[in-house]
C-alpha positions in Angstrom: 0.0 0.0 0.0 1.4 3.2 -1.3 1.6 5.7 1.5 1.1 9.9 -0.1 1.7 13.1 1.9 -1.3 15.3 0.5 0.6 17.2 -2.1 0.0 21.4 -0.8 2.2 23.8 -1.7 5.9 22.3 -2.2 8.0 22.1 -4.9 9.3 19.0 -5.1 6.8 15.5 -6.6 8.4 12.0 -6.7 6.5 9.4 -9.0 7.7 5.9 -9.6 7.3 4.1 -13.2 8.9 0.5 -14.1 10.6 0.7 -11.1 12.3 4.1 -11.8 11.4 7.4 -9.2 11.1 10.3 -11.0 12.5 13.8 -8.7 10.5 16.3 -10.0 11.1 19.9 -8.8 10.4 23.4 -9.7 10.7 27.0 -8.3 7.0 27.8 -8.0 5.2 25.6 -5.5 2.9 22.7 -6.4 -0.5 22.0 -5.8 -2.6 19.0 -6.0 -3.6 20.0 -9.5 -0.4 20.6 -10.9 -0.3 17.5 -13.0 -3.2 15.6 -14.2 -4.7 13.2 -12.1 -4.0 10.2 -14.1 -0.1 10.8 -12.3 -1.7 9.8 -8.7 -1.3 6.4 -8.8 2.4 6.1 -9.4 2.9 9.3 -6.5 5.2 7.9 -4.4 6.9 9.6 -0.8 10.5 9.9 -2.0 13.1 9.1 -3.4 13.5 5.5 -4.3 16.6 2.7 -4.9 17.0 4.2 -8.4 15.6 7.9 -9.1 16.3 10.2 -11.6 16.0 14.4 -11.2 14.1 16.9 -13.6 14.4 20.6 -12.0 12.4 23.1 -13.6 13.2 27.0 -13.9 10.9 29.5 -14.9 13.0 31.7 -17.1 15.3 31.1 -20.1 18.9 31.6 -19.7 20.9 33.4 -22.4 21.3 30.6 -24.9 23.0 30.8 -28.3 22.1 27.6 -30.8 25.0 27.8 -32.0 26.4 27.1 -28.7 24.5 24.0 -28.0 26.7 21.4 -29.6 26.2 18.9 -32.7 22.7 19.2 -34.3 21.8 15.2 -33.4 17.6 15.8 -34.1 15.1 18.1 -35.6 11.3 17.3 -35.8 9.3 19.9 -33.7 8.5 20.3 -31.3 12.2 19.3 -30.5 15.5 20.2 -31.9 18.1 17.4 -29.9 21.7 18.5 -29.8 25.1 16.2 -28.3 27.4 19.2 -26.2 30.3 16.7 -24.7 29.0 14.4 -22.7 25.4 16.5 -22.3 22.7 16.6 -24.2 20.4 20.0 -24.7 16.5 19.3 -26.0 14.8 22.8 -27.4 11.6 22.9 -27.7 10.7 24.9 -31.5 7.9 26.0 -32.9 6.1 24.3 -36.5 6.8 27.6 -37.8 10.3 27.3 -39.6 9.9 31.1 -39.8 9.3 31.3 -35.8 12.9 30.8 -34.0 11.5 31.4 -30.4 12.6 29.2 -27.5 9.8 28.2 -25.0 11.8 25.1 -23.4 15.6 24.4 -22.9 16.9 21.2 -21.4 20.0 20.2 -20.2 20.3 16.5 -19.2 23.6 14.3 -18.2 24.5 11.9 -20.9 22.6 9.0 -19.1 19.9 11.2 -19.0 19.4 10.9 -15.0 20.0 14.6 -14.6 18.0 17.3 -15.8 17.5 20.7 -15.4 14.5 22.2 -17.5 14.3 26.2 -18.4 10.9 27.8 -19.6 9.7 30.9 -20.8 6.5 33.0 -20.0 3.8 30.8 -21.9 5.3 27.8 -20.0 4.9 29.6 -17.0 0.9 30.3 -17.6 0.1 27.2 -18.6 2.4 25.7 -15.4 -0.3 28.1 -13.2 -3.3 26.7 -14.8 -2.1 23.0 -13.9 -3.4 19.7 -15.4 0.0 19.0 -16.6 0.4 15.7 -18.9 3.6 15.2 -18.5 6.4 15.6 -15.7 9.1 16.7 -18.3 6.3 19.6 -19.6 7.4 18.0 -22.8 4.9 16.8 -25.5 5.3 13.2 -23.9 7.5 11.9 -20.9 8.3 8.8 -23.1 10.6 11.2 -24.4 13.0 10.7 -21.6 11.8 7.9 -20.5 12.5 5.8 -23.5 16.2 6.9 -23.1 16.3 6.0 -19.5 15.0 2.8 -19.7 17.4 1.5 -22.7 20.3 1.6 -20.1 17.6 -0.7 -17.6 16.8 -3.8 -19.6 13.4 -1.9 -20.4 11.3 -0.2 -23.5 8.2 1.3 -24.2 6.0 -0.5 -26.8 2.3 0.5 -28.7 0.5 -1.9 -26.8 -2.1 -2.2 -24.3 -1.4 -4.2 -21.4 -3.5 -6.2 -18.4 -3.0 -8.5 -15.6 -4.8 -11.5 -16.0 -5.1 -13.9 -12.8 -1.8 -12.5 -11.5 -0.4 -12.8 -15.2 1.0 -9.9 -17.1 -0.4 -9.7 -20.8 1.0 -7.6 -23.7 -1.5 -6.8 -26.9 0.6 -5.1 -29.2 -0.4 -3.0 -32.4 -0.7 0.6 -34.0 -3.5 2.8 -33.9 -6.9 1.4 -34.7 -5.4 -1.9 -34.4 -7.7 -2.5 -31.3 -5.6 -1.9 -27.7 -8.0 0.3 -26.2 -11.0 -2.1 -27.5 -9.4 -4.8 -25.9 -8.5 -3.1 -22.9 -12.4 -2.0 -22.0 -13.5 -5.8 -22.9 -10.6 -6.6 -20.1 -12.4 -4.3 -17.6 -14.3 -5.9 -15.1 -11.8 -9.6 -15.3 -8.8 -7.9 -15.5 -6.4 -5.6 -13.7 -5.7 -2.5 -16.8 -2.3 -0.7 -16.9 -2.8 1.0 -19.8 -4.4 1.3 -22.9 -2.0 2.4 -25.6 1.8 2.4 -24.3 2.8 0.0 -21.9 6.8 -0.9 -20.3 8.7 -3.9 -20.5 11.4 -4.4 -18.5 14.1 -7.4 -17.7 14.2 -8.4 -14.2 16.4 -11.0 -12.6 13.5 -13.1 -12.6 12.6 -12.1 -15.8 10.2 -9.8 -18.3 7.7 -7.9 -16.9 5.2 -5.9 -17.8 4.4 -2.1 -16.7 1.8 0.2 -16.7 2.7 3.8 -17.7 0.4 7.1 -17.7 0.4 7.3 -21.6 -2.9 6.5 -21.9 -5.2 6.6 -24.9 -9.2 6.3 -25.3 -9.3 4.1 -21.8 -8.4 6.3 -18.9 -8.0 3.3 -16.4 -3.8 3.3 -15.4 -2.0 1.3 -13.1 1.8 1.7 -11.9 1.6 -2.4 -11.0 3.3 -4.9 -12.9 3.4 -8.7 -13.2 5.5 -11.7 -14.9 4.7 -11.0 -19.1 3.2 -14.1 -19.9 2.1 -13.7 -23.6 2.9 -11.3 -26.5 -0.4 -11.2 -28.3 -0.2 -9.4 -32.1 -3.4 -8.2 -32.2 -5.7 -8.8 -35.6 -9.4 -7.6 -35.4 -11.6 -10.3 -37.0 -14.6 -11.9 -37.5 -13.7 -15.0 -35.2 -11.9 -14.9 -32.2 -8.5 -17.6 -32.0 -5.7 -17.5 -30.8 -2.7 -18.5 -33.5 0.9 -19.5 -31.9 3.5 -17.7 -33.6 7.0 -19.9 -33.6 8.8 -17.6 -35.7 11.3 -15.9 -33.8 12.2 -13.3 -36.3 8.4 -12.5 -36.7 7.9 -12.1 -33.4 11.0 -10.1 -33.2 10.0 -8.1 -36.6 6.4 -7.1 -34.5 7.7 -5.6 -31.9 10.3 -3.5 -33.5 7.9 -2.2 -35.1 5.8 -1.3 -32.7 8.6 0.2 -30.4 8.7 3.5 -29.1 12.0 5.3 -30.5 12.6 8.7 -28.6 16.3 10.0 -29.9 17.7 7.0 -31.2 21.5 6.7 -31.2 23.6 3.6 -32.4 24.1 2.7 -28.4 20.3 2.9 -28.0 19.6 0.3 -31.0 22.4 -1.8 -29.1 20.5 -2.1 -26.3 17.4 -2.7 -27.8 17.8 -5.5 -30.3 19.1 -8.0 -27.8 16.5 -7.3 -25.5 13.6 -7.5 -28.1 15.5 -10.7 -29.0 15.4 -11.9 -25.7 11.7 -11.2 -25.8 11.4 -13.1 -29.0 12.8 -16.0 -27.9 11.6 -16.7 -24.0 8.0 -15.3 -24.1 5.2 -16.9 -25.9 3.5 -15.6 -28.4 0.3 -15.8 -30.7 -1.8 -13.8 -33.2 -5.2 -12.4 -31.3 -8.2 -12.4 -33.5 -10.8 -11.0 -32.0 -14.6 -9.5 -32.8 -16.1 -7.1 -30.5 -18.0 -9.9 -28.4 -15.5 -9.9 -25.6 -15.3 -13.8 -26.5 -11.9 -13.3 -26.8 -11.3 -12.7 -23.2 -12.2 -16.4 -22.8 -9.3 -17.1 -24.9 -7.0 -15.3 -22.5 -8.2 -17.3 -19.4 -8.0 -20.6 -20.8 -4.4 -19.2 -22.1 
């Protein structure tokens, strides 16, 4: 049982994911609306055995581009740059023409260190809280996704549940039926999240995560459990469930599906054993499913 101190009016938020705390701090003082409420469940009291620290600034230092290193990524809303043995993230505008900066961050080259400097706009929309995200990025699995490379762990488009204590991974694009399966799961199963889910390598072995990245299904869960299935989801007229034997399909899948933040040659090191790993010692099968909820059948006889 997860013991909170109500969060009034300090500066400092620590929320655990996949086994990873997350310091959060800024120079204005929190409330218990800062961030949206889907963040309450993975709240935590402290720090934990392995946290990493965001601090956020409300003002923008004097900051040249030019000054910021090697040009590594450009797609807004993020330029990336490499500076030594740092990396700087700027948040840009669409607008090619519009060379404003609303977000500078300067993290450690592990990415366990970050300190996060906003402009005005930021600011406001800080005030008027219901954050999504702890990194006031577009997305935390920005950060996240780099953070968890060096831990045996990835973020993958999938939904994921806990079935009778077992940890189950349904893995597909958009519209290729995650959230569907997740609200037929309500009810029998325990949800973590409906459209990205974490898995990590443990001693004991993979395990799934839930995360806050939610989609249509608003139900998350910071619990995890052994990952007993990989199932590639295929929306059908009959519900089956098709063993896949192929390792290199499997394998294939879930690159495919994986979430790739900044991806450097070390990153795809890490990842390609581990989805290999995946491939070869968790079973796997092809999901067909209607919209019955038959298919949920499947999943407890499985």
């Amino acid at each position: 049982m997860r013991s909170i101190t109500p969060l009034k009016n300090r500066n400092v938020g620590y929320y655990q994911i996949a086994g990873v705390t997350i310091q959060v701090g800024f120079d204005l003082a929190m409330t218990g609306s800062t961030f949206h409420p889907k963040f309450r469940a993975f709240e935590v009291d402290g720090p934990g055995e392995d946290t990493i620290k965001l601090r956020h600034r409300f003002h923008l230092p004097d900051a040249n581009p030019a000054d910021f290193g090697d040009e590594v990524y450009r797609r807004a809303p993020l330029a990336i740059y490499k500076r030594g043995g740092s990396w700087v993230y700027s948040v840009i505008s669409k607008d090619p023409g519009d060379k404003r900066i609303r977000s500078l961050a300067l993290f450690s080259h592990d990415h366990s260190r970050g300190e996060m400097y906003h402009d005005e706009t930021v600011k406001e929309v800080y005030r008027r809280g219901n954050l999504p995200s702890l990194t006031l990025f577009s997305t935390d699995q920005i950060l996240l996704a780099r953070v968890l490379a060096d831990r045996k762990g990835c973020y993958v488009h999938s939904s994921g549940a806990i079935l009778d204590g077992k940890g189950l991974l349904f893995v597909g694009h958009s519209d290729a039926g995650k959230s569907t399966m997740a609200r037929m799961l309500k009810g029998r199963a325990e949800i973590l999240c409906d459209d990205r889910v974490i898995v990590r390598e443990w001693p004991d072995g993979m395990r799934v995560h839930g995360t806050w990245s939610h989609g249509i299904v608003p139900d998350v869960s910071p619990n995890c459990a052994p990952l007993k299935a990989i199932l590639l989801l295929e929306q059908s007229r009959e519900n089956c469930l098709v063993p896949v034997n192929d390792q290199k399909t499997i394998a294939r899948k879930m690159l495919a599906c994986l979430v790739k933040p900044l991806v450097t040659v070390d990153w795809w090191d890490k990842m390609l054993p581990l989805i290999g790993r995946m491939a070869s010692e968790v079973p796997c099968f092809f999901l067909k499913f209607d919209k019955s909820g038959r298919a949920v059948d499947l999943l407890e006889e499985l």
